[in-house]
Every structure is written in structure tokens, then in C-alpha cells.
ZALUMLO-680180 format. One record per residue (C-alpha): x, y, z negated; residue number from 1. Coordinates in pm, 1 decimal, always signed. Last residue first. Example, Ala and Ser with C-alpha at 12.3 -4.5 7.8 and 13.67 -1.06 7.14 Angstrom:
<atoms>
{atom {+1367.0 -106.0 -714.0} 2}
{atom {+1230.0 -450.0 -780.0} 1}
</atoms>
This chain:
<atoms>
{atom {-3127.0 +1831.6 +7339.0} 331}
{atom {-3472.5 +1767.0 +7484.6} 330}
{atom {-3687.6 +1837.9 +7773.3} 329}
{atom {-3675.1 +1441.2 +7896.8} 328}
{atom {-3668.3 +1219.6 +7539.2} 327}
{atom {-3354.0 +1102.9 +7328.5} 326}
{atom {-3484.1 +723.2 +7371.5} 325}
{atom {-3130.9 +564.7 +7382.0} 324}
{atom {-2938.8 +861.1 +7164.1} 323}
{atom {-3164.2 +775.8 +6884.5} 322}
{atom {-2906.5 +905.1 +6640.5} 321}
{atom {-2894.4 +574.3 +6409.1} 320}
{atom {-2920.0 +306.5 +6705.7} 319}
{atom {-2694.7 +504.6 +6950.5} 318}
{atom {-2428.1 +482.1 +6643.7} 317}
{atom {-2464.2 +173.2 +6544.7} 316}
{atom {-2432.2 +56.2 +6906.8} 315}
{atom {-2093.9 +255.8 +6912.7} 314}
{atom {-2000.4 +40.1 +6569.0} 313}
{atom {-2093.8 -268.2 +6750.6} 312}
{atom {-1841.7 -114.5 +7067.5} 311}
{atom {-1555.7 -52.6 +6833.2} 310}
{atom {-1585.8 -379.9 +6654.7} 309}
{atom {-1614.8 -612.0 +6976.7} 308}
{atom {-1355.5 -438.8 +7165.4} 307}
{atom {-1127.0 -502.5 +6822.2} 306}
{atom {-1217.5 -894.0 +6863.0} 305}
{atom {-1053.0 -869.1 +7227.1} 304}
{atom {-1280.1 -855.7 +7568.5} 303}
{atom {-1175.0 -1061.8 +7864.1} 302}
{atom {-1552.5 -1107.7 +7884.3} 301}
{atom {-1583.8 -774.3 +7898.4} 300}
{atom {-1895.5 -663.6 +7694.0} 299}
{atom {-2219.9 -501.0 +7764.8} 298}
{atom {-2423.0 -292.5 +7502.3} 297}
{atom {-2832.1 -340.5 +7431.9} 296}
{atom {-2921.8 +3.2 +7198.0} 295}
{atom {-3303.3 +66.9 +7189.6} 294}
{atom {-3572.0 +158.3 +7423.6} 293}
{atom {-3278.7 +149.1 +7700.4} 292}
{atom {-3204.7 +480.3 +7934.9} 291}
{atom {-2871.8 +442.7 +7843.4} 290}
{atom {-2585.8 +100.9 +7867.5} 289}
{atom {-2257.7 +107.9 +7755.8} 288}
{atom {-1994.1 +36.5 +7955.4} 287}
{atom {-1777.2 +92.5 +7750.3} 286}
{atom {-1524.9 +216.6 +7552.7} 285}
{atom {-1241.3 +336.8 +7776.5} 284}
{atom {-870.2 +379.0 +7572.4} 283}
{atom {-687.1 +602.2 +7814.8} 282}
{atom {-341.8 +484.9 +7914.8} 281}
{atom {-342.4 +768.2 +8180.1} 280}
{atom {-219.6 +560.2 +8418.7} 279}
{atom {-438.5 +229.8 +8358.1} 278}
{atom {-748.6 +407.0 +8143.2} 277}
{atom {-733.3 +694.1 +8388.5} 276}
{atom {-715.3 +483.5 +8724.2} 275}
{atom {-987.6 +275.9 +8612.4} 274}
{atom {-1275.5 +474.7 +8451.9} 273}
{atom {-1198.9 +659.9 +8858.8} 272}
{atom {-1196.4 +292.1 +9036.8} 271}
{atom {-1533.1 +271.2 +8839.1} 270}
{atom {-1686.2 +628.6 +8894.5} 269}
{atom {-1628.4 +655.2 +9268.8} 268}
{atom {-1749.9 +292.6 +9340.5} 267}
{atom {-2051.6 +364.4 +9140.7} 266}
{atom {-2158.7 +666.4 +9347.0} 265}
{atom {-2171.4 +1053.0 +9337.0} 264}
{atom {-1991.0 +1056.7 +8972.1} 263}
{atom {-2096.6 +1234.7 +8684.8} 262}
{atom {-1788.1 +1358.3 +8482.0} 261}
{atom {-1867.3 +1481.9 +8118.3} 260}
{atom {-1559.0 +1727.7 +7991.6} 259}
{atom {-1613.1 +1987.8 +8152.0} 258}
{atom {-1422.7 +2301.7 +8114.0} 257}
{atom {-1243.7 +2465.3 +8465.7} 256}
{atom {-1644.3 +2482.1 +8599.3} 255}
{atom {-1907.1 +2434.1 +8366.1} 254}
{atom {-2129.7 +2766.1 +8382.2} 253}
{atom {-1945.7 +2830.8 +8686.7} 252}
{atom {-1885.8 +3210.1 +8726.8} 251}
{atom {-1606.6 +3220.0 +8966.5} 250}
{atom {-1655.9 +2826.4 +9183.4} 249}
{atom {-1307.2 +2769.6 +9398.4} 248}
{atom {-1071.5 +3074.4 +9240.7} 247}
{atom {-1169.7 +3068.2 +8862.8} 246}
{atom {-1278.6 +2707.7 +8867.4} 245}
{atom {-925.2 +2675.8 +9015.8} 244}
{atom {-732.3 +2871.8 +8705.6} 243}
{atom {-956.8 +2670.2 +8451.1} 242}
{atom {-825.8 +2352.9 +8565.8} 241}
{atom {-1101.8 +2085.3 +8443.8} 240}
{atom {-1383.7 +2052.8 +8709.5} 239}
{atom {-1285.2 +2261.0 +9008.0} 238}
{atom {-999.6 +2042.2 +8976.3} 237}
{atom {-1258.9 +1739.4 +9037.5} 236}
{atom {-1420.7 +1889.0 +9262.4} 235}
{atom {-1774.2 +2051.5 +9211.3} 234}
{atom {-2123.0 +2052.8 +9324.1} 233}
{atom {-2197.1 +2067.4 +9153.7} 232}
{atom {-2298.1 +2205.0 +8750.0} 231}
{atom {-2393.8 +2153.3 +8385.1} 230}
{atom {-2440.9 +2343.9 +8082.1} 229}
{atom {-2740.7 +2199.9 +7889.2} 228}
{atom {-2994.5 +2469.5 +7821.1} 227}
{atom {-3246.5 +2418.1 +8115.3} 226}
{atom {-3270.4 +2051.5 +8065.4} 225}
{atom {-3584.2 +1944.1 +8279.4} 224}
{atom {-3598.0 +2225.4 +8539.9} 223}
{atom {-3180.2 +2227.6 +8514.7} 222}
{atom {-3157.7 +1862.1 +8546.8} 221}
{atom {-3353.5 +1828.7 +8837.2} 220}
{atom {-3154.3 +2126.7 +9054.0} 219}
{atom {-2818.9 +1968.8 +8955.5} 218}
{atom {-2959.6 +1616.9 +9110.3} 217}
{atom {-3126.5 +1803.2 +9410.7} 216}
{atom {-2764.9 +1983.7 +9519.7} 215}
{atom {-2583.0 +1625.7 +9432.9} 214}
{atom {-2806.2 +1430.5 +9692.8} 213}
{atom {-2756.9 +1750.9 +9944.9} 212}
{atom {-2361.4 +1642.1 +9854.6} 211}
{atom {-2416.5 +1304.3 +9980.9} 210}
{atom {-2575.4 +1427.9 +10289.8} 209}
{atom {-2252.4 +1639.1 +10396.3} 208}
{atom {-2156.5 +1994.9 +10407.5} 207}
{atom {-1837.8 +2151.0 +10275.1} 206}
{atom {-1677.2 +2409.1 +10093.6} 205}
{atom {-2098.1 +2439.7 +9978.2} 204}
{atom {-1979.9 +2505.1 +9568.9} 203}
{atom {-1677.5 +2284.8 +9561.3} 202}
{atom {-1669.9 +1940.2 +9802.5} 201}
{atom {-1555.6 +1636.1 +9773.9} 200}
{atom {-1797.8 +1542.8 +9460.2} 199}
{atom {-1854.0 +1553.9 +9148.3} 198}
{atom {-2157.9 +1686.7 +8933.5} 197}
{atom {-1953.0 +1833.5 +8600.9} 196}
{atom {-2113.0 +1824.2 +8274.0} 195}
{atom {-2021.1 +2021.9 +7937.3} 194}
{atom {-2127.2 +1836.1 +7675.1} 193}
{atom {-2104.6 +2002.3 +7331.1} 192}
{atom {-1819.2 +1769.4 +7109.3} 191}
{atom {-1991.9 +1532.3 +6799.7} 190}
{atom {-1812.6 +1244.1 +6983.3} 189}
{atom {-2075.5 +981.4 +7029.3} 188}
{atom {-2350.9 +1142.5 +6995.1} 187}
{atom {-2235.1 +1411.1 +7226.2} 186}
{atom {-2090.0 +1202.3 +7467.3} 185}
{atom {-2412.2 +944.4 +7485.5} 184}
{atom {-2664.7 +1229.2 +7533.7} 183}
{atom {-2436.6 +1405.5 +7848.6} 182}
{atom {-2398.5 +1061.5 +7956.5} 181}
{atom {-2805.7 +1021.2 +7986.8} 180}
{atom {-2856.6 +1391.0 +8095.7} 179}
{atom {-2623.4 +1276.5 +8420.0} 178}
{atom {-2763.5 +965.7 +8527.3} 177}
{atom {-3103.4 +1088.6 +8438.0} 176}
{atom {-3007.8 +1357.6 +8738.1} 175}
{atom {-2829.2 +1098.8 +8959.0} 174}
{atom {-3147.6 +895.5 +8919.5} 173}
{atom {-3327.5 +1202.7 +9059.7} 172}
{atom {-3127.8 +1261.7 +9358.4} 171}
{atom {-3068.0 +913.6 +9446.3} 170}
{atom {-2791.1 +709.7 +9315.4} 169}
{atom {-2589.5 +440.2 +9531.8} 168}
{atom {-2410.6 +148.6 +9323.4} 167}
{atom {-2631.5 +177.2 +8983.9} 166}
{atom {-2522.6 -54.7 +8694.4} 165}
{atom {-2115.9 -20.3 +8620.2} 164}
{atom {-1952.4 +324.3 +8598.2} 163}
{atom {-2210.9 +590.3 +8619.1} 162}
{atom {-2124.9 +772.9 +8461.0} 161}
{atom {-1738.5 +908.9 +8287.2} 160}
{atom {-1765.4 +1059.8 +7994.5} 159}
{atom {-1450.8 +1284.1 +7829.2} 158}
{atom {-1212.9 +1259.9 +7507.2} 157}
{atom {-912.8 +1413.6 +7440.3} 156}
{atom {-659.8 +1322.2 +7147.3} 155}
{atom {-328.9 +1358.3 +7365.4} 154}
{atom {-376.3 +920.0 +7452.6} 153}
{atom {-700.2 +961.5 +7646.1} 152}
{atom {-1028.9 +894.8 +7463.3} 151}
{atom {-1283.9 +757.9 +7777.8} 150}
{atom {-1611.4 +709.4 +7679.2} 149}
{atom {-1765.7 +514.9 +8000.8} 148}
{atom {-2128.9 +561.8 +8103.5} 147}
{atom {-2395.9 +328.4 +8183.2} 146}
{atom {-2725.3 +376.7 +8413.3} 145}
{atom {-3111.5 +192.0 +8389.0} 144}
{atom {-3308.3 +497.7 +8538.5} 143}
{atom {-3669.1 +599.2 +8436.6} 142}
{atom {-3607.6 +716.9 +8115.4} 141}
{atom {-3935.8 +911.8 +7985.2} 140}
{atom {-4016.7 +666.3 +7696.9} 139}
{atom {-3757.3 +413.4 +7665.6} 138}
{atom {-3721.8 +147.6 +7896.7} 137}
{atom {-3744.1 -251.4 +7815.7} 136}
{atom {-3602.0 -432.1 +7518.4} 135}
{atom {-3709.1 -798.6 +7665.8} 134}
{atom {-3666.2 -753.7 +8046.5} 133}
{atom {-3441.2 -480.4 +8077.1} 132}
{atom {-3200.4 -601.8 +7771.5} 131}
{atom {-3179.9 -933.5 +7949.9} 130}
{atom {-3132.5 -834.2 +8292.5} 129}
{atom {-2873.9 -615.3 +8169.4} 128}
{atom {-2735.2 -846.9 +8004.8} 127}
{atom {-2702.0 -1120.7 +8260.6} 126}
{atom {-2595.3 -850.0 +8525.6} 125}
{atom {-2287.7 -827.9 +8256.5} 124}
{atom {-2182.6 -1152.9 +8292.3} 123}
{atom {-2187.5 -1397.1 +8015.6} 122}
{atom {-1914.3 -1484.7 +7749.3} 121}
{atom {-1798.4 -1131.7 +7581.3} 120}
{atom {-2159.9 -1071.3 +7709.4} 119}
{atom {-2341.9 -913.7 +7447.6} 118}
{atom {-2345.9 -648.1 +7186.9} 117}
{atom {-2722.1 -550.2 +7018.6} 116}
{atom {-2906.7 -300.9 +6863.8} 115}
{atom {-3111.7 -255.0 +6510.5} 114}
{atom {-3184.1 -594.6 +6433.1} 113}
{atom {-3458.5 -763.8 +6300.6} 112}
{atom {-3683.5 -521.5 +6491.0} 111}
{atom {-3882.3 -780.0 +6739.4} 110}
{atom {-3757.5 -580.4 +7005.8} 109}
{atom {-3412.6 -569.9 +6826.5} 108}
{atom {-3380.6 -988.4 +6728.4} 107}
{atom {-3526.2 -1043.9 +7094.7} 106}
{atom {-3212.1 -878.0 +7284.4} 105}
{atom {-3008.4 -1159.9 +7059.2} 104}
{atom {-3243.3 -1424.5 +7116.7} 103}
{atom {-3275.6 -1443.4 +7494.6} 102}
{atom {-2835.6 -1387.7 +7500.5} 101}
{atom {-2846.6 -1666.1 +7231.0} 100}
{atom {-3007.9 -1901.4 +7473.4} 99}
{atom {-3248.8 -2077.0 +7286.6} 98}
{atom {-3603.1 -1981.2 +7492.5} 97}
{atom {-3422.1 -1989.5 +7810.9} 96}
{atom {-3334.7 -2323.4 +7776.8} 95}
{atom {-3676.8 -2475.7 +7700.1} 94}
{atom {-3773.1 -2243.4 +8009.3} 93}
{atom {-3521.9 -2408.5 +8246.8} 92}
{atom {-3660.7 -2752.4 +8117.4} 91}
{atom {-4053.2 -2673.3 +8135.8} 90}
{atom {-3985.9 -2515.1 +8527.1} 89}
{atom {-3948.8 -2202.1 +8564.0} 88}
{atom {-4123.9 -2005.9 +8841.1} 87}
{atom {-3957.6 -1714.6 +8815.5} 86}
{atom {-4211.9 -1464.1 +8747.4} 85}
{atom {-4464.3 -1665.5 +8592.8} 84}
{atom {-4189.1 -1869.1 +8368.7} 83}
{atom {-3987.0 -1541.4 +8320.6} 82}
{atom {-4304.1 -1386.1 +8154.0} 81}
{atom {-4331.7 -1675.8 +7920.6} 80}
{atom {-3990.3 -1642.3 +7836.2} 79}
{atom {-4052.3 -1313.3 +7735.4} 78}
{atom {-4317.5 -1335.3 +7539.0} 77}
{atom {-4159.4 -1651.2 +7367.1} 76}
{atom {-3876.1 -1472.6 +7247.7} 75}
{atom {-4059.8 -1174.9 +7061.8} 74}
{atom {-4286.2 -1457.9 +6904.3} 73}
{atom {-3939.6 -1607.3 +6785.2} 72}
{atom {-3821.2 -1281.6 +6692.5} 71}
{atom {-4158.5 -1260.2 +6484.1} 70}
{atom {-4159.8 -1593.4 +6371.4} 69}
{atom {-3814.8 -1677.4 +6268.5} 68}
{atom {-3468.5 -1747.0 +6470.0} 67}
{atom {-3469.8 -2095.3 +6447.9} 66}
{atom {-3293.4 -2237.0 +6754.4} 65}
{atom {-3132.5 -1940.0 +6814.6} 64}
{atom {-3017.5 -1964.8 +6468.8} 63}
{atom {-2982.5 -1620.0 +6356.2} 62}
{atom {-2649.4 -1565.0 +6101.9} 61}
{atom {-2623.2 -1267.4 +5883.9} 60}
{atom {-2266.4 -1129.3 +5777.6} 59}
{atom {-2198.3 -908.6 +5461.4} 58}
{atom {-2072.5 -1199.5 +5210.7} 57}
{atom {-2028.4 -1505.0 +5456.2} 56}
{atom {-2288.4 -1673.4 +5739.5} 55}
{atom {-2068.3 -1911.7 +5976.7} 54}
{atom {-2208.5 -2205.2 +5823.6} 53}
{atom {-2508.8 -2130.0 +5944.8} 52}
{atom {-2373.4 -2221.4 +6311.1} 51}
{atom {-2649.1 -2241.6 +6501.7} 50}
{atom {-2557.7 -1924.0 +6660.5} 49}
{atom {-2641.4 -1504.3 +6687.1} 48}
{atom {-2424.2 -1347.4 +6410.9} 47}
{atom {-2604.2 -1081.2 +6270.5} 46}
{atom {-2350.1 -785.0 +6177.4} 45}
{atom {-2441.8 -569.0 +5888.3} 44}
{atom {-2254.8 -298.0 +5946.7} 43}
{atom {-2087.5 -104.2 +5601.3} 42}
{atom {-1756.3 -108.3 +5725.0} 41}
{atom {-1658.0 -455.1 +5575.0} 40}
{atom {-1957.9 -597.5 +5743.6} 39}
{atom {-1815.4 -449.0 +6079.3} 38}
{atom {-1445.2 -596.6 +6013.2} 37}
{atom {-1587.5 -920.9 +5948.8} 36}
{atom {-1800.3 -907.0 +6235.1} 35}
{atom {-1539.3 -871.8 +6477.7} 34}
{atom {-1370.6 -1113.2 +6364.3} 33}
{atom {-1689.1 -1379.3 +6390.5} 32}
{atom {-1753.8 -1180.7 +6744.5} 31}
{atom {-1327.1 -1289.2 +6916.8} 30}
{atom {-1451.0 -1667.5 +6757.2} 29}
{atom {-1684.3 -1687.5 +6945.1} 28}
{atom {-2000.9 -1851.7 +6878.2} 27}
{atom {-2186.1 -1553.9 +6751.8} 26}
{atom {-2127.4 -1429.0 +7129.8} 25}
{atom {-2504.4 -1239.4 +7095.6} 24}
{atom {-2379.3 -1037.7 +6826.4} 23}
{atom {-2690.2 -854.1 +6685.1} 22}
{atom {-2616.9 -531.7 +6513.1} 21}
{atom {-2777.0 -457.4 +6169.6} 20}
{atom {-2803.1 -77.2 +6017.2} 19}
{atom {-2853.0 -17.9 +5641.7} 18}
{atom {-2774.6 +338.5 +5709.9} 17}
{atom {-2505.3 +341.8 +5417.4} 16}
{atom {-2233.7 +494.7 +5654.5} 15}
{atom {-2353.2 +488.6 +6007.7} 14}
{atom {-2212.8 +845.6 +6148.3} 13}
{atom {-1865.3 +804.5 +5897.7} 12}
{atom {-1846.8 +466.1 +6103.1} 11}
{atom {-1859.3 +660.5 +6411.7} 10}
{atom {-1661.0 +967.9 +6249.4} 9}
{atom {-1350.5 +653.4 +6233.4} 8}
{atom {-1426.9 +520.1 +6555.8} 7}
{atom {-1326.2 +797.9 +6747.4} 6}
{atom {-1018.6 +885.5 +6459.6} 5}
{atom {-842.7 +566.8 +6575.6} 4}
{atom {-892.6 +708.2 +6944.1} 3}
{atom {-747.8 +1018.7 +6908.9} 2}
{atom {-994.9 +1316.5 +6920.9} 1}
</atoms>
């Protein structure tokens, strides 16, 4: 599925949902863009500044300074929290309380908006801080992760996780690792995942630690998702090329078809997200964030207005199918 076409079922997805998506950059002139486009397509985008001016036909504004009672009650929660934790003093807190990142996460606990897009000018640690500390875990997710949607130039698409939050999975967050991804491609794409655990090794060709870490994984998921097709140890031939699965792992149930790459470790994953989007000329959406009660997404801060758009209208998506809180034993 070309890329153009991607965001095209997305907005199909979210048509006359009523959704809103907080834009936490609502200074930015890359997130005003970006929200025209979204309001034109039916999102209600909620510009996060204390610019009211900024507010036009189809596009909110939420002072930060101002942002109501119950995202303000939302806000002070958590900044009360920090204060204990942190030991902030009346200043930091002060600035805590009107930082648009703070009020942005707030606007979806507090259920004025439906997800949210941050970071085009933070780091990403920032949001995910931010989205842990105010938006919190869903049910049955244990593991913060992200995953890459990677639409390559021929019309494919695959998922790529973990590609940005953890650096050294165990066995079990390698398993949410992998559910999680397998959620966010099929939302996102409409396709059956098909999930390959990758490593060095094919089917015991080898014997090393971090494969026993991949063995446990694959044995997690299939107690707690016994219908989703998944295996691993596997190679990344292994993986796609139907003629190796045939000769390195006969009767794979995902072998020589998968299209949803879990990675051993977050090195792996990024330099992989990398080297496809750079010599592949893959468009990568992404990160975007799983395990969350509701939809938080990271941006690059490098990002473009169109980065903005197409990730909003992902968050639109995770927000209308649920993807975030999908729970453990489902599909």
C-alpha cells in the first residue's frame, strides 16, 4: 500500500468520528499547517498555545495558561506528583504547570482530547516521560515500546519494534514488544500481522543468550496470543524469502511471509528503520508509542508540517480502534 494511499484508509478509518488531537507544538508554525490540513480532513486539531488568535474554522486552541478546569485539575495532579517526586521548587513547578507538553498529555487524561503529537520542539524522552506520567499504562501493558510503519516505495508496508524506547528487552517485554506492533500494523494498515522474532540465528543454527531471550519471548506470546502467527527465532531471510523459510525453518507458521519485524535490541531495530527508509527510500511513520492508556505520539524535531499530519491522523487512528489498550488474550 503506497504511502499516499496509507494515509488515505487512515482518514477513511476517522471519518465523522468527532475525534480531537492535541498538538503540543501549537506554537509552530510546521503544527498550525498541519492542523489545517487535519481540520480539513475531518480532525479536529487542538492547538496547544496562548495564541487564541491562532483558532480558525475547524481548529481549537488550549491556552496552557487557561486550559479549563478539568484539564487544569488533570495538570495540577501531575505537577503535584512531580513536586514530591522531584523535589520542585515553587518556580520549576509554576513552569511545569504551563508547559504545553504538561498540558497537551493533560487535555487526553482529562478527555478533551482524544490523543496527542508532541515533540517537533522537545526531545522525545520528554514525551515519553510526559505521556507515562500523566496518561499512564493501559490495562494489561506492562512495557512502554514504539514501533516504526515503514511503507516502502513498491506499495509494501511492514513494522519494525522496537525502534526508540527500550535499549535491551527481556523475555517478557520482548513479548509485549511484539503483540504491541503486531496491534499497531493491523490497525494501521488493515493487513493480518504476520511476526517475525529476529535474530542471528534460524530455528537453534546457533546458540547464544540473546537467542534463549527470543526462545521465552515466542513462548509468552503464544500462551497469551495463541492465534496470532508469529515465530524465532528467525533471520532475516528466514523472514521474507519464501525459498529460505522453505530450506532454514520448513513449516514456519511465519517464516518466508512476515511482514512485522521484532528486533532483539534497540540498536538492531533503529540502524535497521534506518537503512530501509535511507536505501530503500521507505517512508517510516513513527515512532509511535504502545502500551499507553491512550494515544501520546513522538515527533522529530527536524519534523516537516506533512510529518505532523500523517502522524495526527495515525493518533486518530489508535484513538478510534483502541489499538493502545487492545487487552492481553485478544486480537
Amino acid at each position: 500500500m503506497a504511502p499516499g494511499r496509507l494515509r488515505e484508509r487512515w482518514l477513511r478509518q476517522t471519518a465523522d468520528a468527532g475525534l480531537r488531537i492535541a498538538l503540543a507544538d501549537g506554537d509552530d508554525s510546521r503544527a498550525v499547517d498541519a492542523a489545517r490540513h487535519l481540520a480539513a480532513s475531518g480532525i479536529t486539531p487542538v492547538l496547544i498555545t496562548s495564541e487564541r488568535g491562532r483558532a480558525e474554522d475547524g481548529i481549537d486552541v488550549l491556552d496552557p495558561r487557561d486550559p479549563g478546569p478539568q484539564v487544569a485539575a488533570v495538570v495540577a495532579e501531575a505537577v503535584d506528583a512531580q513536586a514530591r517526586k522531584r523535589g520542585l521548587d515553587r518556580a520549576e513547578a509554576a513552569a511545569l504547570a504551563v508547559d504545553p507538553l504538561m498540558v497537551g498529555v493533560s487535555s487526553v487524561r482529562a478527555g478533551s482530547a482524544d490523543g496527542c503529537v508532541a515533540g517537533a520542539s522537545r526531545a522525545s524522552a520528554d514525551v515519553a516521560r510526559a505521556a507515562l506520567r500523566v496518561v499512564g499504562m493501559a490495562p494489561g501493558r506492562t512495557t512502554l515500546s514504539s514501533s516504526f510503519l515503514m511503507a516502502l516505495p513498491d506499495g509494501r508496508a511492514f513494522a519494525y519494534g522496537d525502534c526508540a524506547v527500550v535499549p535491551e528487552p527481556d523475555a517478557e517485554q520482548l513479548a509485549d514488544i511484539a503483540m504491541a506492533t503486531a496491534d499497531t500494523f493491523a490497525a494501521l494498515t488493515g493487513h493480518i500481522p504476520v511476526v517475525a522474532l529476529l535474530s542471528f540465528s534460524t530455528k537453534g543454527s546457533a546458540e547464544h543468550s540473546s537467542i534463549d531471550v527470543i526462545r521465552r519471548a515466542l513462548d509468552r506470546v503464544r500462551q497469551v496470543r495463541p492465534t496470532l502467527a508469529i515465530d524465532g527465532e528467525l533471520q532475516f531471510d528466514a523472514a521474507v524469502v519464501p525459498h529460505v523459510a522453505d530450506a532454514k525453518a520448513p513449516g514456519s507458521p511465519a517464516a518466508g511471509r512476515s511482514n512485522v519485524f521484532i528486533f532483539p535490541n534497540l540498536a538492531a531495530a533503529n540502524i535497521a528503520y534506518k537503512i530501509t527508509e535511507r536505501l530503500a527510500g521507505a517512508e517510516a511513520y513513527g515512532p509511535l508509542f504502545q502500551g499507553l492508556a491512550a494515544p501520546v505520539n513522538d515527533l522529530s524535531r527536524g519534523c516537516s508540517a506533512e510529518d505532523i499530519y500523517n502522524i495526527s491522523a495515525i493518533t486518530a487512528v489508535q484513538a478510534a480502534s483502541g489499538v493502545q489498550h487492545a487487552p492481553e488474550g485478544g486480537e
